[in-house]
C-alpha positions as CSV (number, residue, x, y, z in Angstrom):
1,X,0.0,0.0,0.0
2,X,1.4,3.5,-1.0
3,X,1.2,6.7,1.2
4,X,-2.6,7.3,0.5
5,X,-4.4,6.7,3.9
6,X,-6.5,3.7,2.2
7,X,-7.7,3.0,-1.3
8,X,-10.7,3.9,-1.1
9,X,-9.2,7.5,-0.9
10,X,-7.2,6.3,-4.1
11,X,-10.4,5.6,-5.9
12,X,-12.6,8.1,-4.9
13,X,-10.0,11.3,-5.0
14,X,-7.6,12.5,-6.7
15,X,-3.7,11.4,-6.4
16,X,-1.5,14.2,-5.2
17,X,2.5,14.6,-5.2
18,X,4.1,17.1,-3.6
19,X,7.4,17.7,-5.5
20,X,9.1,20.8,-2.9
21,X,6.9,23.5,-3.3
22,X,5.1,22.0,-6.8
23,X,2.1,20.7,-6.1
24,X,0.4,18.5,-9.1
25,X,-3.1,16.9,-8.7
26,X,-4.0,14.0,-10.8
27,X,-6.6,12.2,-11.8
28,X,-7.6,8.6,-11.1
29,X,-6.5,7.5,-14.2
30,X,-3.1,9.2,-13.8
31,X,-3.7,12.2,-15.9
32,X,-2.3,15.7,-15.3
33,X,-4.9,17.7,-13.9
34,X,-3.5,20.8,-12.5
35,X,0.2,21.9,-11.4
36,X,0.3,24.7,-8.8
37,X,3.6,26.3,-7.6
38,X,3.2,27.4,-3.7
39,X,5.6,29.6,-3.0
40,X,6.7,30.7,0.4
41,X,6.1,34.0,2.2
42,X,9.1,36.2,2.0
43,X,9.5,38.0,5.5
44,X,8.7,41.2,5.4
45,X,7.7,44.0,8.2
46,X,4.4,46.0,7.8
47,X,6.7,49.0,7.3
48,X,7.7,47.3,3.9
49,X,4.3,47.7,2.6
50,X,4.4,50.7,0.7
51,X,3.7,51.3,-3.1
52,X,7.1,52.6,-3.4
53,X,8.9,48.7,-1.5
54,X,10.0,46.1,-3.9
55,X,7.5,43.9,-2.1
56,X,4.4,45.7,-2.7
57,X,3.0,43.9,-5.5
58,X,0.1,42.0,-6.2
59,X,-0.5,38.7,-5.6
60,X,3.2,38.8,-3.5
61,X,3.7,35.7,-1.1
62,X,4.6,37.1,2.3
63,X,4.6,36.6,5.8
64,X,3.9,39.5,8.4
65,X,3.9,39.7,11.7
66,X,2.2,42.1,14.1
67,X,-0.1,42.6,17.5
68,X,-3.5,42.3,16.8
69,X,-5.7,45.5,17.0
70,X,-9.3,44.3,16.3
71,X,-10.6,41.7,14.6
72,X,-14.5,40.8,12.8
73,X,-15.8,37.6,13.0
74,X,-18.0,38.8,10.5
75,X,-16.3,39.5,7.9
76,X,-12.9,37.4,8.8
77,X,-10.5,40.6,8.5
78,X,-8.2,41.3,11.4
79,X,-6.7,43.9,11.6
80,X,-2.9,44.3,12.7
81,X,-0.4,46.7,14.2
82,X,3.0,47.1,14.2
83,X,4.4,50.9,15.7
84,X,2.7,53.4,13.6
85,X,1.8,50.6,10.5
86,X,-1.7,49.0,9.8
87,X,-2.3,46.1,7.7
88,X,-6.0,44.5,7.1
89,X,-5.8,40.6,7.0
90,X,-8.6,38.3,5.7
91,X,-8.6,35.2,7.5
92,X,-11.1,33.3,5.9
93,X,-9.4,30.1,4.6
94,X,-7.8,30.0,8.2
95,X,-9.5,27.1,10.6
96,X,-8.6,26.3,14.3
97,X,-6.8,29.5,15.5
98,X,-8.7,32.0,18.0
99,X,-8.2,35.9,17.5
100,X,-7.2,38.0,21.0
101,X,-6.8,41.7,20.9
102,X,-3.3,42.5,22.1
103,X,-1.6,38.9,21.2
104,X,1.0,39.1,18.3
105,X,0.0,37.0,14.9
106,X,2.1,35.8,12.3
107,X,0.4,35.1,9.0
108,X,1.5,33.6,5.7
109,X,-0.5,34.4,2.7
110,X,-1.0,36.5,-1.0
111,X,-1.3,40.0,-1.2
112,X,-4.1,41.9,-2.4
113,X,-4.0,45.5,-3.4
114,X,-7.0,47.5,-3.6
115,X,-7.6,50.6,-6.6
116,X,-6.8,52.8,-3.2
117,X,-3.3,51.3,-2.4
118,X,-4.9,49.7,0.5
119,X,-3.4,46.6,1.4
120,X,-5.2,43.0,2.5
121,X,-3.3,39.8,2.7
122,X,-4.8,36.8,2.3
123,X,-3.4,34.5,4.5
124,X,-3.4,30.5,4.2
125,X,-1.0,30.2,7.7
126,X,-1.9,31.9,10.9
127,X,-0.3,31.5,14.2
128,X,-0.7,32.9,17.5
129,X,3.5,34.5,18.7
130,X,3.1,35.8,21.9
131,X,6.3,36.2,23.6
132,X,8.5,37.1,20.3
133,X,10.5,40.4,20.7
134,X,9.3,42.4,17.7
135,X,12.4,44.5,18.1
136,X,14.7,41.2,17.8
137,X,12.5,40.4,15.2
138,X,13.0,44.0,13.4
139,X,16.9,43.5,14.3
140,X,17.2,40.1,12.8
141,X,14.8,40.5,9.6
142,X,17.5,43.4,8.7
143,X,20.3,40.9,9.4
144,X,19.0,38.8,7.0
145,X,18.3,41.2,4.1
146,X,22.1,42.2,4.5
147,X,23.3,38.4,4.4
148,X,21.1,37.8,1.2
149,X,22.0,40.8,-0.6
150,X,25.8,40.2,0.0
151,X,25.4,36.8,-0.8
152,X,23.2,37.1,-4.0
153,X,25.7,39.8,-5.6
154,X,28.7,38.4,-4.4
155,X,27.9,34.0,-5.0
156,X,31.8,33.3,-4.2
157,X,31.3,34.0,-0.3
158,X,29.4,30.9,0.3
């Protein structure tokens, strides 16, 4: 028996293989039904999202992280904080995590820009992160950026 759970599932849904981040679905009969490329969230503080940052575009795959001002179980958008910067996040695909003003959130998901340059990601990954330092955070997120850019226009160092 492969790694589907039993074959019924086999028989009754479709096969899937995750190759890294490529997902493909196929069919029973083995077809090709769809490929989709997942890609991961690039870290990114809510200061970055500005229509002037390199990571302000639509559709981006990002991961933010901030203390949760108010949320709507309503409409599904919370809405979070991080020093001065507000960003709105819809939460609707997200299943299992409770919403506390005041604790900090970390969310993975796509970027939607509105006509307005306001900002929504749509986030697939939520997690409650009470206890992280947001300024270590801040202090290691540009410790990163600097190791990536001398490492992406300089190869030979690694």
């Amino acid at each position: 028996m492969g790694p589907w759970p039993s074959p019924l599932y086999v028989s009754l849904s479709q096969k899937l293989s995750c190759l890294g981040q490529k997902w493909k679905f196929y069919l029973p009969s083995g077809s090709l039904m769809a490929s989709l490329e997942i890609k991961s969230g690039t870290l990114v503080s809510l200061q970055d999202l500005h229509p002037s940052s390199p990571f302000f575009k639509q559709g981006a795959s990002l991961r933010i992280t901030g203390k949760l001002r108010e949320y709507s179980i309503e409409t599904a958008l919370a809405t979070i904080i991080d020093g001065d910067d507000i960003v709105k996040v819809s939460t609707e695909h997200l299943r299992d995590l409770s919403f506390q003003v005041g604790s900090v959130y970390q969310f993975i998901g796509e970027l939607l820009i509105q006509p307005d340059n306001e900002v929504v990601l749509q986030a697939r990954v939520g997690r409650n992160v009470d206890g992280i330092d947001l300024n270590l955070y801040h202090q290691s997120l540009l410790l990163l950026r600097q190791f990536q850019a001398n490492h992406l226009n300089n190869p030979e160092t690694t």
